[in-house]
N, C-alpha and C positions, 0 to 999 in steps of 0.2 A: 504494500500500500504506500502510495505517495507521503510527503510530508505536507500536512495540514496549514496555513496559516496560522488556525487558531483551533479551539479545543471544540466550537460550532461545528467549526468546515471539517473536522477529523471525524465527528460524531454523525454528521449525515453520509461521507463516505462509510462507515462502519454501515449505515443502514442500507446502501444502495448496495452490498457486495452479499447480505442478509438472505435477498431477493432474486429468485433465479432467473427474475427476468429485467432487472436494472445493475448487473453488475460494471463498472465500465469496460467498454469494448478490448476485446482479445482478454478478459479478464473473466474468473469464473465466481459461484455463486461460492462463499465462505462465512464463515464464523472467528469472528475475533476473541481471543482471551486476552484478559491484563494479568497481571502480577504485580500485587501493590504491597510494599509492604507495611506491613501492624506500625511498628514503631515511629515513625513517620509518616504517614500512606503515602507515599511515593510510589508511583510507577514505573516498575524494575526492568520490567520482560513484557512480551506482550506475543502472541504465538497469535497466529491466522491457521485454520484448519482448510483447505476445499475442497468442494464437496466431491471433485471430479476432476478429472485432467483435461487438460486443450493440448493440444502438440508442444505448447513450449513447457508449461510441468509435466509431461510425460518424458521430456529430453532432456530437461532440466533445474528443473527445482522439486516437482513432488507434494505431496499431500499437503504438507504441513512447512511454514515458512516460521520462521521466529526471528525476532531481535532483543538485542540485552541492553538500557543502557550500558552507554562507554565504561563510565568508572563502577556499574554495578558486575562489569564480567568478570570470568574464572571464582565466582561464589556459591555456586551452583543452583544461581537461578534461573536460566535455561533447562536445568535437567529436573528442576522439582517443578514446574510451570508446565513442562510435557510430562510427567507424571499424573501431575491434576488433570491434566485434557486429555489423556488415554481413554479414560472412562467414557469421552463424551465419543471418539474414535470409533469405541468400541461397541458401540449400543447405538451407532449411527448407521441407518438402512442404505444412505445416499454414495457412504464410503465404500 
């Protein structure tokens, strides 16, 4: 997913990509997770599931894309972020 201006413009992308029939073009229908943490709510990680491949995640990126903040990487908050979204992976018909 693109970078937002503002936390509006990132929040109505999240909803257009929701929707199997407004995702933007050459782009497929997905689910966003955050990763905020307790002690701060800070948002750490944030993983995109889709629902489906197009020729370029079939070639090249794959179900599930993720990003870490910069200063929040090597914490392991990329790998407990896709442990919590497993579940949803896994119990998902469209996967």
């Amino acid at each position: 997913m693109r970078q937002a201006k503002n936390p509006a413009e990132w929040l109505e992308n999240v909803i257009r990509y929701t929707n199997p029939a407004t995702p933007p073009e050459g782009k497929v229908q997905a689910t966003q997770f955050l990763a905020v943490r307790e002690s701060d709510n800070r948002v750490v990680a944030m993983i995109q599931v889709r629902h489906y491949f197009n020729e370029y995640l079939e070639k090249y990126a794959g179900n599930i894309g993720y990003s870490t903040r910069p200063g929040e990487r090597r914490k392991g908050y990329a790998a407990e972020t896709l442990r919590k979204t497993l579940p949803f992976c896994q119990g998902a018909d469209h996967l």
